[in-house]
DODRENDREN-640182 format. One line per 8 residues: number of its first residue (from 1); their letters; for each residue x, y, z of N, C-alpha, C. Coordinates in nm, 4 decimals, decimal comma, padded with zeros to 6 digits. Layout:
NUM = A = X Y Z X Y Z X Y Z; ...
END
This chain:
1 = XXXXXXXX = 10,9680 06,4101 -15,0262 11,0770 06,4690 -14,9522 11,0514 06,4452 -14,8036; 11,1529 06,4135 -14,7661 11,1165 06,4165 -14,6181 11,1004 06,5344 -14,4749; 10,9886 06,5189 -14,4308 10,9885 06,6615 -14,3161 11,1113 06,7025 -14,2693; 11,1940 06,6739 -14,2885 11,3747 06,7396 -14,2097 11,4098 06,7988 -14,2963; 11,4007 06,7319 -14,4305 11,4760 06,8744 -14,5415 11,3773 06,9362 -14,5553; 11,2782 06,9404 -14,5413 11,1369 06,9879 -14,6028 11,1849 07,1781 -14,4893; 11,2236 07,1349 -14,4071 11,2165 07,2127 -14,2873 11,3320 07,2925 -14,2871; 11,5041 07,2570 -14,3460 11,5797 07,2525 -14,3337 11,6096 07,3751 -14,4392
9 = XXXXXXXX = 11,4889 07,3598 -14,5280 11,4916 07,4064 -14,7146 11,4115 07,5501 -14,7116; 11,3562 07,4983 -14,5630 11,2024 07,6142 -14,4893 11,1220 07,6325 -14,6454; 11,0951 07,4656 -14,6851 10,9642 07,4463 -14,7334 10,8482 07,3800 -14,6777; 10,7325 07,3771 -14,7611 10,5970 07,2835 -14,6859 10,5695 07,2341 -14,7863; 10,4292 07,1134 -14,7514 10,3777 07,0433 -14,8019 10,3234 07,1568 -14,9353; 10,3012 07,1128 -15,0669 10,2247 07,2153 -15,1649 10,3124 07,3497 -15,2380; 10,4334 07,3449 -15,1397 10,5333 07,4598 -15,2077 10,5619 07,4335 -15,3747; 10,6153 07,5056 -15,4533 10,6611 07,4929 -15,5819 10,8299 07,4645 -15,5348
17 = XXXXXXXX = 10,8350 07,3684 -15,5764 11,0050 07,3185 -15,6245 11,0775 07,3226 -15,7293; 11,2312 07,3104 -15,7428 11,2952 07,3067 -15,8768 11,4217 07,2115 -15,8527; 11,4196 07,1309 -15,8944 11,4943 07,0279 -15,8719 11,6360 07,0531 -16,0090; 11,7452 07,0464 -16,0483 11,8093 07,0501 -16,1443 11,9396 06,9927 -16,0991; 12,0554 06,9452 -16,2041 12,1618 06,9277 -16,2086 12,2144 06,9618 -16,3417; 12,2971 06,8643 -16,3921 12,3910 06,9090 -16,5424 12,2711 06,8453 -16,6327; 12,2103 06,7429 -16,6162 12,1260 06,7145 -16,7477 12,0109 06,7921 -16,7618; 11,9841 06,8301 -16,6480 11,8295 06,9071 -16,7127 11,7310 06,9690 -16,5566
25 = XXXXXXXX = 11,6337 07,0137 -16,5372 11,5870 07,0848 -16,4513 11,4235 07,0580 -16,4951; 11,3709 06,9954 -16,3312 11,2386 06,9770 -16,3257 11,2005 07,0318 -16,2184; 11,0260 07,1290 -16,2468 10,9573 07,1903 -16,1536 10,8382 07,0836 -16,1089; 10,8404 07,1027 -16,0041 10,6788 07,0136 -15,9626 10,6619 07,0723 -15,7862; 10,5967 06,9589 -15,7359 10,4918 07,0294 -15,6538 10,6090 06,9955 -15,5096; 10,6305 07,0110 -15,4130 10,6758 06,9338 -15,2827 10,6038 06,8670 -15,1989; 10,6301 06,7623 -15,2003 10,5058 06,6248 -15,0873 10,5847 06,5882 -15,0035; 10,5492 06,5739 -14,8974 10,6596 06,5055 -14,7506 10,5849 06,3725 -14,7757
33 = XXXXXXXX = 10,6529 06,2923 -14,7064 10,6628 06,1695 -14,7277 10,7228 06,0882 -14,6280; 10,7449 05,9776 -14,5831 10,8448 05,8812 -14,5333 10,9140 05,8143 -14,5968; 11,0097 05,9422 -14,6344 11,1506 05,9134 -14,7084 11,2832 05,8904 -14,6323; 11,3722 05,8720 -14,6354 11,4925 05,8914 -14,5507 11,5817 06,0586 -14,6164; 11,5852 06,1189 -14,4565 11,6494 06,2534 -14,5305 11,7751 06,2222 -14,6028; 11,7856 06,3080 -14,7255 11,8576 06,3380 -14,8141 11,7757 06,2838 -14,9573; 11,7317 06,2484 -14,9396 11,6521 06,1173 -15,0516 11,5725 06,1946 -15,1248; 11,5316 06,2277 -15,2337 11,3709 06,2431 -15,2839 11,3144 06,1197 -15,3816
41 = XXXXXXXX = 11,2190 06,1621 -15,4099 11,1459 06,0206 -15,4830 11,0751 06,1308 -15,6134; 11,1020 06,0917 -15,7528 11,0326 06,1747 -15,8783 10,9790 06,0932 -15,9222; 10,8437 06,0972 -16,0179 10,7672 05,9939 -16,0558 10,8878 05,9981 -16,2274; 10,8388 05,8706 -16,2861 10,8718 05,8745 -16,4096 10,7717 05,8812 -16,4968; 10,7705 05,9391 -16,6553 10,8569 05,9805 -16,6717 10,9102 06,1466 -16,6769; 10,8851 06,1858 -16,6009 10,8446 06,3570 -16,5616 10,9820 06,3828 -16,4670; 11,0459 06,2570 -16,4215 11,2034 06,3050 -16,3468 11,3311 06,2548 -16,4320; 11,2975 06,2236 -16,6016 11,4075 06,1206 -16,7082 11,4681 06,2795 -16,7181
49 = XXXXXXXX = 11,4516 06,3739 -16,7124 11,5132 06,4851 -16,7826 11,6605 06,4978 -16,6309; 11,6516 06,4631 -16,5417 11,7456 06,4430 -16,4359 11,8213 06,2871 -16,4393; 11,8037 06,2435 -16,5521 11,9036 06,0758 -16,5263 11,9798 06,0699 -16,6489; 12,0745 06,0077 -16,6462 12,2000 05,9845 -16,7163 12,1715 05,8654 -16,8198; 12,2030 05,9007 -16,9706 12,1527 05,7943 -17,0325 12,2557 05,6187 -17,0269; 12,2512 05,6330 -16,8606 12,3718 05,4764 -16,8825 12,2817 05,3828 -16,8343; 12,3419 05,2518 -16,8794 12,2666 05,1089 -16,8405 12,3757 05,0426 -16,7915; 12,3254 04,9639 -16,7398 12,4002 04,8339 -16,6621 12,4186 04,7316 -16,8064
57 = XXXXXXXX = 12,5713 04,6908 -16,7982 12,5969 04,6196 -16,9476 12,5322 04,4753 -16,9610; 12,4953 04,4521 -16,8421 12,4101 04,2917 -16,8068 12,3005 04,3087 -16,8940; 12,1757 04,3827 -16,7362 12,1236 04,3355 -16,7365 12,0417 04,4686 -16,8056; 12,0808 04,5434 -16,8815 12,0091 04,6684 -16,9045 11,9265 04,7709 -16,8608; 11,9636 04,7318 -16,7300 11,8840 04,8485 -16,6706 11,9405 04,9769 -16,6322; 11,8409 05,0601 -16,6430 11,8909 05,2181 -16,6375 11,9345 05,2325 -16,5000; 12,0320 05,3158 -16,5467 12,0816 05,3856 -16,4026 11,9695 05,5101 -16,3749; 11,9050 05,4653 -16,2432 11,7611 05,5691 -16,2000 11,7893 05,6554 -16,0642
65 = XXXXXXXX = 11,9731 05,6241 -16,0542 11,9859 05,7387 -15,9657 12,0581 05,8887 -16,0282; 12,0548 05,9588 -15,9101 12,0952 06,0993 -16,0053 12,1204 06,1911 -15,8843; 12,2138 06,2796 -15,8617 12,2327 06,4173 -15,7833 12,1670 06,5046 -15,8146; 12,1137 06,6074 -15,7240 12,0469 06,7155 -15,7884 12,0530 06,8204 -15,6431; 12,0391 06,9539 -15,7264 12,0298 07,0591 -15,6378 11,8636 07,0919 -15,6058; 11,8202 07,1125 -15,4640 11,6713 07,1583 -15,4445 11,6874 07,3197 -15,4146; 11,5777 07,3568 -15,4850 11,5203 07,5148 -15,4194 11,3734 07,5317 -15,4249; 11,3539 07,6021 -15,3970 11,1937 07,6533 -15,3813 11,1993 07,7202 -15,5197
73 = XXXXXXX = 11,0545 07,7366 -15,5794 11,0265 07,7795 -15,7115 10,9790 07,9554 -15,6311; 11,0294 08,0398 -15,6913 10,9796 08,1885 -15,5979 10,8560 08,1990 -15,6952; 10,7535 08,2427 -15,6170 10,6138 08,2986 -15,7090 10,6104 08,4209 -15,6538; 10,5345 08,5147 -15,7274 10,4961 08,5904 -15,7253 10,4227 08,6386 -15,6491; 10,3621 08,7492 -15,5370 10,2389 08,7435 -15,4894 10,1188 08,8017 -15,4918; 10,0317 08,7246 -15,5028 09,8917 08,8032 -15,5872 09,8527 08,9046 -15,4979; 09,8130 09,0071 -15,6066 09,7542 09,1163 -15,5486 09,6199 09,1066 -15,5123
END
């Protein structure tokens, strides 16, 4: 993610995230990066539960983009 949304989201490096749309919803960690804002980057295959099962009729390749809503994962705080 990049430091502008990172900031924008008033998250940090190490926060808990939740990434989701209509297909499905993934938690993982938040890493800044040199991304371009708006952008994130999910490893595969731990971000397939956020992509659409379409291909390109060519050349078969998956469509590996996707919309998604960001929030912070709320934890709890230890006593």
């Amino acid at each position: 993610m990049a430091a502008e949304d990172a900031q924008r989201l008033a998250m940090k490096e190490g926060d808990r995230i939740r990434l989701h749309n209509q297909r499905g919803r993934y938690e993982g960690t938040c890493r800044l990066g040199p991304i371009k804002p708006g952008f994130l980057q999910v490893h595969w295959p731990e971000g397939n539960v956020l992509l659409s099962r379409r291909f390109d009729p060519i050349s078969g390749e998956p469509d590996y983009n996707a919309a998604v809503s960001v929030e912070p994962v709320e934890t709890e705080p230890r006593p």
